[in-house]
N, C-alpha and C positions, 0 to 999 in steps of 0.2 A: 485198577478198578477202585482201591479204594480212595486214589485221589482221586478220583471222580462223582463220588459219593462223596466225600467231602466238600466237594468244588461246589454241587445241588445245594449240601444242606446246610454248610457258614461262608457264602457269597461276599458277608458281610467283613469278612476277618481279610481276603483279600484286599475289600475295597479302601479299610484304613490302614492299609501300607503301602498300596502302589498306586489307589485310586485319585485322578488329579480332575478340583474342579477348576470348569473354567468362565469366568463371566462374559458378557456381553464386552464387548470393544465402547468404552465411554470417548467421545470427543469433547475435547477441549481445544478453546479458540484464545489467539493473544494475540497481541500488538508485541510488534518488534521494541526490546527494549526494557520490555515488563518481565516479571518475575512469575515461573510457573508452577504453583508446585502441585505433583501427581498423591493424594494419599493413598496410605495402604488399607486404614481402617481396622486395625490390626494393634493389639495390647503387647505387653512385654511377655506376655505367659500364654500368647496363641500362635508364637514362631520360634522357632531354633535362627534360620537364618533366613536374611532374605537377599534377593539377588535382582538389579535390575539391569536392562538389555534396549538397545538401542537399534531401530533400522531391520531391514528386511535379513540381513545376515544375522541378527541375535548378537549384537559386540556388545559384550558385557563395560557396565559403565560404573555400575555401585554396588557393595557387598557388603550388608552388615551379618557379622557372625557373632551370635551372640552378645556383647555389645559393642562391637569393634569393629568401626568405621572403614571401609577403605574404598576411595574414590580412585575411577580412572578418565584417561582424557579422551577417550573413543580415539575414530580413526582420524588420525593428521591432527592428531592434536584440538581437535573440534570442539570437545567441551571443557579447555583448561584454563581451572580457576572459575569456573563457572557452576558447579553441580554442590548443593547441600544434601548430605544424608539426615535425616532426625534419627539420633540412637536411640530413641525407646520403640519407636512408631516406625522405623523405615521409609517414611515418607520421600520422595522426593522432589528437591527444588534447583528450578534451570533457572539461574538468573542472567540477566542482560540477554534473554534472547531474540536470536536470529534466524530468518525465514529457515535455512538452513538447519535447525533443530526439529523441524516440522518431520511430523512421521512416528514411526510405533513405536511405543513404549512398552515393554514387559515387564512384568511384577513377578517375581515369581518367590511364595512365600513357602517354606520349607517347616517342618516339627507343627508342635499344635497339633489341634484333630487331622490331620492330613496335607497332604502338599497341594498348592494352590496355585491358579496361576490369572492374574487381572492384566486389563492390555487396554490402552489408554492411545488415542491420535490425536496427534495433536498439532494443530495449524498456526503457523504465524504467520499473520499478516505484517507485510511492510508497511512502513509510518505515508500516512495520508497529505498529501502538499494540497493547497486551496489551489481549486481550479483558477485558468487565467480567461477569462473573456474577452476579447478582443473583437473589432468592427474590420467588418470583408472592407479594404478600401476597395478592393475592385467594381465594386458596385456602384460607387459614381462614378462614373465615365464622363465623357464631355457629351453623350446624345442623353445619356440617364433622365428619368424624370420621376420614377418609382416612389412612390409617398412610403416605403418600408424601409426600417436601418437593418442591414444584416449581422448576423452577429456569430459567431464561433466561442462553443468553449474548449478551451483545452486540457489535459493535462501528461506529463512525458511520463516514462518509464514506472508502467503500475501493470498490476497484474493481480487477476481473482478481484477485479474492481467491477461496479456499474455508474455508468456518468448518467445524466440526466439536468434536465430543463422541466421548473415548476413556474406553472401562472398562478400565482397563491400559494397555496395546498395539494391543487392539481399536478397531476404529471402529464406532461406534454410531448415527451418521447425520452429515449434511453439508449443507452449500448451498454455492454457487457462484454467484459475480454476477462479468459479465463487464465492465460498465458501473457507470459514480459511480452507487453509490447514498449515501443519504444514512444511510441504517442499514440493521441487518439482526441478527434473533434467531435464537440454534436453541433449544428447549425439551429438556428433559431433567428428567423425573422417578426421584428414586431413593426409596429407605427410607431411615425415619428411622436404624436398628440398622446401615446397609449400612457394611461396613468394607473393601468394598473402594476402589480409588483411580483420580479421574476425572479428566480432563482437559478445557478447552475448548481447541485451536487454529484459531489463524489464521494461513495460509498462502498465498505466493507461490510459482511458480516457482524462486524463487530461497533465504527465505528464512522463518521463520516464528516468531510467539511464542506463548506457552502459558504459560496459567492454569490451576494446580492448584484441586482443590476440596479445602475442608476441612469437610465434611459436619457433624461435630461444631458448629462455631463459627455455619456461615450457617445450618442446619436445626434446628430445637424439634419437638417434638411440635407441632400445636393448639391440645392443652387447654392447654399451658402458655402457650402465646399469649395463649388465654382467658383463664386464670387470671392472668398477671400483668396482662391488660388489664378485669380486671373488679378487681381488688383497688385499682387507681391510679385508676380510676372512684371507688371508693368513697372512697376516700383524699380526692381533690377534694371530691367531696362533703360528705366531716365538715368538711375546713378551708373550704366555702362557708357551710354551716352555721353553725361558730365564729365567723367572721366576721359574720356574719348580728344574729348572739346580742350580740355585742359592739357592732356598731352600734346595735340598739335599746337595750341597756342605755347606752350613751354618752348617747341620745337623751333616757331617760326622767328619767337623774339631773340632763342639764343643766335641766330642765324643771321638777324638785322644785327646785335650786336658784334659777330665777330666781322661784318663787312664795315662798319663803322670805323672799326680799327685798324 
């Protein structure tokens, strides 16, 4: 009973010994490669220790006690050589990171007014390659007459990407893969004459890169397709020919000369 009465009337005396705050899950976004570091926010005289933790399991990765540093390399070795603790502040920093570092972070700060606990996700993106643009050849055929160049952009193995096709400023369509794919096109047809100006991007959350088109250089009419592939047609042709001509004539003179002799 009379812990009970106690428990009603200093709630308070519990709560700074066992009581744990916890904040809000902050996300943080990086490019693979860059350096992350998580703060604590946290002075030399509002923690005893702190402890940080990695991944759905809580694998402990950094521990400052007091002011004494000790770093670990998670699981298989994952973060080795890679982790900075700050001794005063606890903070910590992933450097060179890899999609693979993506996921929860625990903070977990110990003495000071109470023990605390902040938790931090955090996303890496892999590094962005410039889309490739390329022309459908299959669209001039030898019946083709379609006054449009087609065009394809691409890019391989991305993932949590959106591609997209700009007329200007304008967007003109898009895709979105949230998982590794191992490629991925948008199509875009313009005119041969069109002067105005396109763009392919590829973009993250965080950052993105972009392929001008140069309509004049990747797109021909057809016919000139045609025409320069039927005139190298013929071209082959006459030099199979000459050649042809020249081997029997080699053939028939060597033939006159051995009856000669």
């Amino acid at each position: 009973m009379l812990c009970l009465l106690a428990l009603l009337y200093y709630p308070w005396n519990l709560i700074g010994v066992f009581g744990v705050e916890t904040d809000e899950i902050k996300s943080v976004l990086a490019m693979e490669g860059e350096s992350v570091t998580l703060n604590t926010d946290v002075s030399v005289t509002q923690r005893n220790k702190i402890l940080w933790k990695f991944g759905d399991q809580g694998v402990l990765i950094a521990l400052l006690d007091d002011n004494e540093v000790s770093l670990f390399n998670g699981t298989e070795g994952q973060f080795r050589d890679r982790l900075q603790l700050d001794s005063q502040t606890g903070s910590l920093t992933v450097t060179n990171t890899r999609t693979t570092d993506s996921g929860l972070y625990e903070l977990n700060i110990k003495g000071g007014s109470g023990d605390r606990v902040k938790k931090f996700s955090v996303t890496v993106y892999s590094r962005l390659l410039i889309p490739v643009v390329t022309r459908d050849s299959s669209q001039c055929s030898s019946s083709s007459s379609s006054s449009y160049c087609s065009l394809l952009c691409s890019v391989v193995n991305v993932s949590d990407v959106t591609l997209s096709w700009y007329k200007g400023n304008s967007l003109l369509s898009s895709i979105s893969v949230s998982h590794l794919i191992s490629s991925v096109s948008l199509h875009l047809e313009v005119e041969y004459q069109d002067n105005n100006t396109y763009s392919c991007v590829l973009n993250n959350p965080i950052r993105n890169q972009t392929k001008h088109l140069d309509i004049s250089q990747l797109c021909q009419p057809c016919s000139e397709i045609h025409c320069c592939g039927v005139t190298e047609a013929v071209i082959r042709l006459a030099i199979t020919v000459l050649l042809g001509v020249a081997v029997v004539a080699f053939v028939i003179n060597d033939i006159r000369s051995r009856n000669a002799v």
